[in-house]
DOLUM-76521 format. One record per atom (N, C-alpha, C): atom name; x, y, z; residue number from 1. Coordinates in steps of 0.1 Angstrom, whole numbers. Layout:
<atoms>
ATOM   atom      xx      yy      zz     n
ATOM     CA       X       Y       Z   NUM
...
</atoms>
This chain:
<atoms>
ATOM   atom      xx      yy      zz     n
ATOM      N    1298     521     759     1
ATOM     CA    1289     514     750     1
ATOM      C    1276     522     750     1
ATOM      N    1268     522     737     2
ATOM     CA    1257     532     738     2
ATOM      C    1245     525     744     2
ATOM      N    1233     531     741     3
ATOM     CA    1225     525     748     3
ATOM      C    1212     513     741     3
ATOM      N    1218     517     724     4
ATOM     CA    1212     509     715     4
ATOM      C    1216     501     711     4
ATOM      N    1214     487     713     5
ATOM     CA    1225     477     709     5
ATOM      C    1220     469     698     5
ATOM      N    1204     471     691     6
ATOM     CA    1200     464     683     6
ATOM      C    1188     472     676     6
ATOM      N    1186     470     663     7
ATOM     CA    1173     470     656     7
ATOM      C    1166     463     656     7
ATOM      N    1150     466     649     8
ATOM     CA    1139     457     647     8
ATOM      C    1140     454     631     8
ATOM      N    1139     444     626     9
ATOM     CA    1139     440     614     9
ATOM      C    1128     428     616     9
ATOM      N    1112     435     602    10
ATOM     CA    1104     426     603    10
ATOM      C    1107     417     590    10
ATOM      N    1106     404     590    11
ATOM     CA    1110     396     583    11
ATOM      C    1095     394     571    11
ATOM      N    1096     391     560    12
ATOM     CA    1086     393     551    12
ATOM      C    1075     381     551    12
ATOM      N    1085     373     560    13
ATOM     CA    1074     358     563    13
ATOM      C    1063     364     564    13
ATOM      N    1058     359     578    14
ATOM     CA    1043     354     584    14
ATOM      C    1041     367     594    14
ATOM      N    1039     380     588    15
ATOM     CA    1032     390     597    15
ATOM      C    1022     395     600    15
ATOM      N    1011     383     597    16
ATOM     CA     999     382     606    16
ATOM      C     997     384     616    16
ATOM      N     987     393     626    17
ATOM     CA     990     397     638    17
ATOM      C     977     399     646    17
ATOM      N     968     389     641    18
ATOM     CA     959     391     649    18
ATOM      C     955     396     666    18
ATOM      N     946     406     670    19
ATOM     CA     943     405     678    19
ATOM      C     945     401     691    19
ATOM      N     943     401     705    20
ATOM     CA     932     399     715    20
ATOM      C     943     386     725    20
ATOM      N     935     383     734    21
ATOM     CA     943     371     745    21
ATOM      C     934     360     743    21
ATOM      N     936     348     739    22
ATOM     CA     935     331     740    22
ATOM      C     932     329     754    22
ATOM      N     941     328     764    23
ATOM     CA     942     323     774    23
ATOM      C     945     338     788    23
ATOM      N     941     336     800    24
ATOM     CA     948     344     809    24
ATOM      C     947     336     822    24
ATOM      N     959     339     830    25
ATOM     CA     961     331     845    25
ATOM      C     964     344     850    25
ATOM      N     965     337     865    26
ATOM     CA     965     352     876    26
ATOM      C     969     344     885    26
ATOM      N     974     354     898    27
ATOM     CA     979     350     908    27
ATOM      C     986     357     917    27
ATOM      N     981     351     929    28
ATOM     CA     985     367     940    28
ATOM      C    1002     362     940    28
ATOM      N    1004     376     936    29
ATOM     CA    1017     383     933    29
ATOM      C    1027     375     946    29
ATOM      N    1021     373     959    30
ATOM     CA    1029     370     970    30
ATOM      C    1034     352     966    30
ATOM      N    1029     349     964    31
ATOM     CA    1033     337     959    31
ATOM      C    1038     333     951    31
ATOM      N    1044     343     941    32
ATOM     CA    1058     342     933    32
ATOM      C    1073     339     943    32
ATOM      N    1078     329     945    33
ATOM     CA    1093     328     954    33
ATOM      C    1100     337     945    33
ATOM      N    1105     328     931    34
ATOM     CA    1117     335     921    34
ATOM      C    1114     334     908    34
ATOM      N    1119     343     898    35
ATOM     CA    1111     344     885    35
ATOM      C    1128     347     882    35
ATOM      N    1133     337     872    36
ATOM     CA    1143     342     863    36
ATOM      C    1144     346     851    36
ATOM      N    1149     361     850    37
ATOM     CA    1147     370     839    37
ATOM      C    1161     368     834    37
ATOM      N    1172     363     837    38
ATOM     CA    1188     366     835    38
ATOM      C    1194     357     820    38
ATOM      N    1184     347     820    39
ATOM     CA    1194     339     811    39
ATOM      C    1192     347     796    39
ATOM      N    1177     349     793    40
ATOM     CA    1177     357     780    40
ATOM      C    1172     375     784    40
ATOM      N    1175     382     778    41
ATOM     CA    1169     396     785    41
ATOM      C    1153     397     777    41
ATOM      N    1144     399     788    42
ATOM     CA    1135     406     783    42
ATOM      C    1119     392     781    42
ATOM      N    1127     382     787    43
ATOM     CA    1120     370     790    43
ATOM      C    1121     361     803    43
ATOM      N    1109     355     806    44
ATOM     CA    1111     350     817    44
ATOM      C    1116     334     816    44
ATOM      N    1126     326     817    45
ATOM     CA    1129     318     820    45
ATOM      C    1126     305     828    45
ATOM      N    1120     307     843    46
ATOM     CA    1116     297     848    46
ATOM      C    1108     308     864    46
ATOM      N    1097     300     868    47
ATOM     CA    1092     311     881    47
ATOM      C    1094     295     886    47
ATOM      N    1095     299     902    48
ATOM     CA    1090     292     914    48
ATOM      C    1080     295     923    48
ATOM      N    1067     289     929    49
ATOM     CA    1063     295     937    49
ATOM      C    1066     293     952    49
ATOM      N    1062     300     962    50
ATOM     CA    1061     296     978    50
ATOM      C    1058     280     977    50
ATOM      N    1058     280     991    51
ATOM     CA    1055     263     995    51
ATOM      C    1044     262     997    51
ATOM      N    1040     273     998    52
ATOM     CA    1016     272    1003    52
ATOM      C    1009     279     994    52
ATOM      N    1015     283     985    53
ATOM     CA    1009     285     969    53
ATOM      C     997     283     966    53
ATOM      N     988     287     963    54
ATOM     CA     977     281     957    54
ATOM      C     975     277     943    54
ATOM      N     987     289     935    55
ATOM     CA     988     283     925    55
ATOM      C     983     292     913    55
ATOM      N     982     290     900    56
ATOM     CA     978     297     889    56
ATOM      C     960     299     890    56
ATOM      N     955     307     884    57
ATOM     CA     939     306     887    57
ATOM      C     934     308     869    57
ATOM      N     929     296     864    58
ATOM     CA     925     298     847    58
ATOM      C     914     313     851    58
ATOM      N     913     323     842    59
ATOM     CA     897     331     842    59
ATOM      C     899     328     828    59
ATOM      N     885     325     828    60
ATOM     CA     879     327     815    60
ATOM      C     870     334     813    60
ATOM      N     871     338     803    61
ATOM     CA     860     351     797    61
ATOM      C     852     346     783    61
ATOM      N     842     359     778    62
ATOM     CA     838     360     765    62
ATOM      C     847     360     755    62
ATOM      N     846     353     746    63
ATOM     CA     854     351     732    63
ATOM      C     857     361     727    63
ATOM      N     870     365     724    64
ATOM     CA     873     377     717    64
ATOM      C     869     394     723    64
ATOM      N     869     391     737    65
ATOM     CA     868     403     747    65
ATOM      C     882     407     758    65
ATOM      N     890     399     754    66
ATOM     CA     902     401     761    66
ATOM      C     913     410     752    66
ATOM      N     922     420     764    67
ATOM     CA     930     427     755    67
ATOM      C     940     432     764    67
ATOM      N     947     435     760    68
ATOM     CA     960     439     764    68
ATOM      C     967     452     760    68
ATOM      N     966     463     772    69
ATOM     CA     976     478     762    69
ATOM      C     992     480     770    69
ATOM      N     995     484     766    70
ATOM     CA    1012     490     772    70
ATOM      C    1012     501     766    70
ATOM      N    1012     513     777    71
ATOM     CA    1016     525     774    71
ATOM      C    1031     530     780    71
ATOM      N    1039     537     777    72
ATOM     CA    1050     540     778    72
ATOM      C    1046     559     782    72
ATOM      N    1049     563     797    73
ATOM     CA    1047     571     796    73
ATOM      C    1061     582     805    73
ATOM      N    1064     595     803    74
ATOM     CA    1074     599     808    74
ATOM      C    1088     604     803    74
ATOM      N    1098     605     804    75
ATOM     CA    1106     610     796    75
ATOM      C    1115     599     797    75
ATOM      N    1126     593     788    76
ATOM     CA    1135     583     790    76
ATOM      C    1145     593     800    76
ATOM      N    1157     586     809    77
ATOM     CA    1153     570     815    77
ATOM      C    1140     570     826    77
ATOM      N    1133     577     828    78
ATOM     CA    1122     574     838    78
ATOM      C    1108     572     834    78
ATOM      N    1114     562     822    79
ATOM     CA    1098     558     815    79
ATOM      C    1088     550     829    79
ATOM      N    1077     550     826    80
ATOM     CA    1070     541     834    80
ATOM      C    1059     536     821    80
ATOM      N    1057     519     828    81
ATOM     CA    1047     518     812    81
ATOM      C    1032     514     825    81
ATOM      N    1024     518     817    82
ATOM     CA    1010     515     823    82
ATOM      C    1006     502     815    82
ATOM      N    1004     492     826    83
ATOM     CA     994     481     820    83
ATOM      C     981     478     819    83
ATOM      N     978     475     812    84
ATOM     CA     963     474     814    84
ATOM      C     958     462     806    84
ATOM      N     951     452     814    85
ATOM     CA     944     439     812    85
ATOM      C     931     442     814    85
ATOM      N     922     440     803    86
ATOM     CA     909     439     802    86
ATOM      C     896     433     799    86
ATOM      N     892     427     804    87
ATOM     CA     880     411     801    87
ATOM      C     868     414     804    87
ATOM      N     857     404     796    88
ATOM     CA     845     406     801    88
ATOM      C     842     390     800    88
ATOM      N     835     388     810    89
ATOM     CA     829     381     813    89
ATOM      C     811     377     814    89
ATOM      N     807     368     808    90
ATOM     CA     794     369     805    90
ATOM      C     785     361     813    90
ATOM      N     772     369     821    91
ATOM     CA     767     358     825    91
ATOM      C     769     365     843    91
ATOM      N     766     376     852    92
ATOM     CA     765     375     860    92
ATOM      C     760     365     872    92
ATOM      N     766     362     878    93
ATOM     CA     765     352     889    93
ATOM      C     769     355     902    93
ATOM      N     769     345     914    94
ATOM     CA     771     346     926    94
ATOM      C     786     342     926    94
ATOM      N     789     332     918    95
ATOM     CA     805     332     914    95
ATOM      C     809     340     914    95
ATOM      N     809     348     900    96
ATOM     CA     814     359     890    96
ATOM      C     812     373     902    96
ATOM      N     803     373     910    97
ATOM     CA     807     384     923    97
ATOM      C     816     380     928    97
ATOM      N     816     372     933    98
ATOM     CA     826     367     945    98
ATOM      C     841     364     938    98
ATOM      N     839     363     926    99
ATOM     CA     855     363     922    99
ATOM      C     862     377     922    99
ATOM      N     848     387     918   100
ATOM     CA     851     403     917   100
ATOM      C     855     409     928   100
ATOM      N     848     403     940   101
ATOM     CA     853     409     953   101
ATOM      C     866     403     958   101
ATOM      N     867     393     953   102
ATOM     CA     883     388     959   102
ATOM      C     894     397     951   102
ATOM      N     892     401     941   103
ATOM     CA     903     405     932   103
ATOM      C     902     422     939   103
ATOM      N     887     426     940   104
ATOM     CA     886     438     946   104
ATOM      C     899     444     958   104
ATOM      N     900     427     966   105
ATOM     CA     901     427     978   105
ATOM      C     919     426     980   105
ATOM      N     924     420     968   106
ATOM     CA     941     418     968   106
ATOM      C     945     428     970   106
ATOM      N     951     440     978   107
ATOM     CA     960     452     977   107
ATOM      C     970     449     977   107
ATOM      N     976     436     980   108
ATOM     CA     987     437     976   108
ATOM      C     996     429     960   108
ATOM      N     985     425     955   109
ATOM     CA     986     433     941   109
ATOM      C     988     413     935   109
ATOM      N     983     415     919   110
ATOM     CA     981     402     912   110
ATOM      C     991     402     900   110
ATOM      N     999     392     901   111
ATOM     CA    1007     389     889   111
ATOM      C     998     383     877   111
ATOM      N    1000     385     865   112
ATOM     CA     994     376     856   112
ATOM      C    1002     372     840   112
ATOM      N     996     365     837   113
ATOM     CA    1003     354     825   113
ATOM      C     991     349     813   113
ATOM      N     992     357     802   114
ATOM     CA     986     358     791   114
ATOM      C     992     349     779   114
ATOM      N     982     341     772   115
ATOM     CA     988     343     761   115
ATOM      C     979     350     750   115
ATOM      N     985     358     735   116
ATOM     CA     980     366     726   116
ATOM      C     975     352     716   116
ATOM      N     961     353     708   117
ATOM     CA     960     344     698   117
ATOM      C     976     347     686   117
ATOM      N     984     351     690   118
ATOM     CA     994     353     679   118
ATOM      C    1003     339     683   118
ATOM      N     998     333     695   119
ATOM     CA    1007     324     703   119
ATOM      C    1016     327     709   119
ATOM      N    1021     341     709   120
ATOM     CA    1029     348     723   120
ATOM      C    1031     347     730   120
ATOM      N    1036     346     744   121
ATOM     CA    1031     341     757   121
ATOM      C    1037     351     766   121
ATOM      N    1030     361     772   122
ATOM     CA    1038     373     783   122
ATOM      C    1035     370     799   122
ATOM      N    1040     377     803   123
ATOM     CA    1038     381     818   123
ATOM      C    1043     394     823   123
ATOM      N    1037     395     833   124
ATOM     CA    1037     412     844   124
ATOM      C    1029     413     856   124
ATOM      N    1037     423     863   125
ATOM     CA    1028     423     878   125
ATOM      C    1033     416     882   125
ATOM      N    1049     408     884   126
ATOM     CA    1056     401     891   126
ATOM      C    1066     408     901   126
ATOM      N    1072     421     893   127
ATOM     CA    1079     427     901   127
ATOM      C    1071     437     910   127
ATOM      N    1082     439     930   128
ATOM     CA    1079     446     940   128
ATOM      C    1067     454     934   128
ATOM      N    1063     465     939   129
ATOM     CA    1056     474     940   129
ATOM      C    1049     476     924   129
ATOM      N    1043     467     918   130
ATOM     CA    1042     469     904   130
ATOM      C    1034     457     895   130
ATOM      N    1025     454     908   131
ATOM     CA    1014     444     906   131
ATOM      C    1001     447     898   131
ATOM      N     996     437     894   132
ATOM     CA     981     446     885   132
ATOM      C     971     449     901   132
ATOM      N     963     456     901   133
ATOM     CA     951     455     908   133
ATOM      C     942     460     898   133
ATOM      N     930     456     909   134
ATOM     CA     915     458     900   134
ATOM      C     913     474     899   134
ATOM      N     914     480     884   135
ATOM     CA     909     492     883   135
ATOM      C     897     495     880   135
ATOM      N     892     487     872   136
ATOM     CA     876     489     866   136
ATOM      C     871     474     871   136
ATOM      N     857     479     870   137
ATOM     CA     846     470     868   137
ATOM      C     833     475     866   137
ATOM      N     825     470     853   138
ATOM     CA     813     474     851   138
ATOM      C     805     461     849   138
ATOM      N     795     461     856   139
ATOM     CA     785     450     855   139
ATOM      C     772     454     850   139
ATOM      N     768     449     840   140
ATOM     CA     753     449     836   140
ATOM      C     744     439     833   140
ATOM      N     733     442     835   141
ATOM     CA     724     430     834   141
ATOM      C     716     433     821   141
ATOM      N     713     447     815   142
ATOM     CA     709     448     800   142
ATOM      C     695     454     802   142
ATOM      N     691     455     796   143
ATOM     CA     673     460     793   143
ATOM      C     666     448     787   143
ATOM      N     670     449     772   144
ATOM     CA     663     437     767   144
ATOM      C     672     428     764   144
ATOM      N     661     417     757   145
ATOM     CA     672     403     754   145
ATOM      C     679     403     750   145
ATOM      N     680     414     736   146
ATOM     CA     692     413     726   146
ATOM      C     706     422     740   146
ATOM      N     703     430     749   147
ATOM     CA     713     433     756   147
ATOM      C     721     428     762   147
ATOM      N     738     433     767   148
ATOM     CA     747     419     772   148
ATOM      C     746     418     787   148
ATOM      N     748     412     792   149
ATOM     CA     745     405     804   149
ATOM      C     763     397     806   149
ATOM      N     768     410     815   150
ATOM     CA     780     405     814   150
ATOM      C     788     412     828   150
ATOM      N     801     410     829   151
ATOM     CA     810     418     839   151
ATOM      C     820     424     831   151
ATOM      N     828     433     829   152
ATOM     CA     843     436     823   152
ATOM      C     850     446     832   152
ATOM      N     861     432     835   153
ATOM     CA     867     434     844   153
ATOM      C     881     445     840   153
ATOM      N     890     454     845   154
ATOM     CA     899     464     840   154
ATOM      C     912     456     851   154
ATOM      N     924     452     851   155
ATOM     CA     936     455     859   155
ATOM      C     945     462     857   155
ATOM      N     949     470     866   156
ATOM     CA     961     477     858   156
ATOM      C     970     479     865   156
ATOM      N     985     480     863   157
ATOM     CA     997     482     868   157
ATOM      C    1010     488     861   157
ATOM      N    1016     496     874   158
ATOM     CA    1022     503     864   158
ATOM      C    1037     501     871   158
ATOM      N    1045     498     859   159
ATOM     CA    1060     488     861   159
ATOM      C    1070     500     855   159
ATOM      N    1082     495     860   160
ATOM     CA    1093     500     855   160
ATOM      C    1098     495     843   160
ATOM      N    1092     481     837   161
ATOM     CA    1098     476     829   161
ATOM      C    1083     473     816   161
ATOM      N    1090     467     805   162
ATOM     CA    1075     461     797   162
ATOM      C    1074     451     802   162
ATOM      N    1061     442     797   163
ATOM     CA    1057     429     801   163
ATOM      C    1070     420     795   163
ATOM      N    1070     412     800   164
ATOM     CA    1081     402     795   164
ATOM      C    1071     387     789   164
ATOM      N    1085     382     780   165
ATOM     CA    1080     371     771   165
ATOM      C    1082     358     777   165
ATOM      N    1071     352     779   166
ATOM     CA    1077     338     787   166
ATOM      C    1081     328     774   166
ATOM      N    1092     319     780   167
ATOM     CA    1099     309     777   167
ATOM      C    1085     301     772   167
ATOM      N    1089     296     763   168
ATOM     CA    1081     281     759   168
ATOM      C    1081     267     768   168
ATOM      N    1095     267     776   169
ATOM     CA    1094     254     784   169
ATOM      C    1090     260     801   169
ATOM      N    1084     271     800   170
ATOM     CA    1080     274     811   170
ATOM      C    1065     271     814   170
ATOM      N    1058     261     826   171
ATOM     CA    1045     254     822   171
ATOM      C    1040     260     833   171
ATOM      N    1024     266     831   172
ATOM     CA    1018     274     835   172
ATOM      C    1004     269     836   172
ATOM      N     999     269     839   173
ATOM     CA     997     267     853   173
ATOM      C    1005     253     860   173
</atoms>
């Protein structure tokens, strides 16, 4: 059997395609128990966490500063895709450190769960060795008033697989 078992065909409906991430959760990676990818390919199904879980963590950011890239890099079959999750946040604070240094501080690495304003809903950074961690961070406080006064935060990880599409009956946080 080959290795292409299907096309893409865009349908003439509704291919609007705005932009950017709505929503983003996070969560140390170790607290995923089981994530079922098997029933449909290429989507997640249902996750479980540990018993001492803390649980999904909302971040919220500046409006329309969230984004999401997937690069595919390598020769087939030993693609690797680079992820990259990237937010800014406005408004430096004693919080907004202390959230940076905790995330600074995960090595062993953060799963996370987006959704696209297209109403998509993905995830990554769930599988072994292939968690996001913090790559970037730039913080500024600005010169003048009209300048931003913000944090933008970078995650990145790099997987064997693309991000996957979460189920709709899958409830997050």
């Amino acid at each position: 059997m080959g290795c292409i078992t299907s096309g893409y065909i865009s349908l003439c409906g509704n291919n609007k395609a705005p932009g950017g991430i709505s929503e983003l959760y996070i969560i140390d990676a170790q607290e995923i128990d089981t994530i079922d990818i098997t029933t449909t390919p290429g989507q997640v199904d249902a996750i479980t966490l540990t018993g001492g879980a803390t649980g999904w963590q909302k971040v919220e950011f500046k409006r329309l500063s969230a984004g999401y890239t997937e690069t595919g890099n390598g020769v087939a079959p030993d693609t690797v895709w680079e992820q990259v999750l990237n937010f800014t946040i406005p408004r430096r604070n004693l919080t907004l450190r202390n959230f940076i240094e905790e995330l600074a501080g995960c090595g062993c690495g953060i799963a996370a769960y987006w959704v696209e304003t297209t109403g998509e809903r993905w995830m990554s950074g769930f599988l072994p060795n292939q968690e996001f961690l913090l790559s970037e961070n730039v913080g500024v406080s600005g010169q003048a008033l009209t300048d931003p006064n913000n944090e933008t935060i970078g995650l990145q990880a790099f997987s064997s697989r693309k991000a996957f599409a979460v189920n709709a009956a899958v409830t997050i946080p």
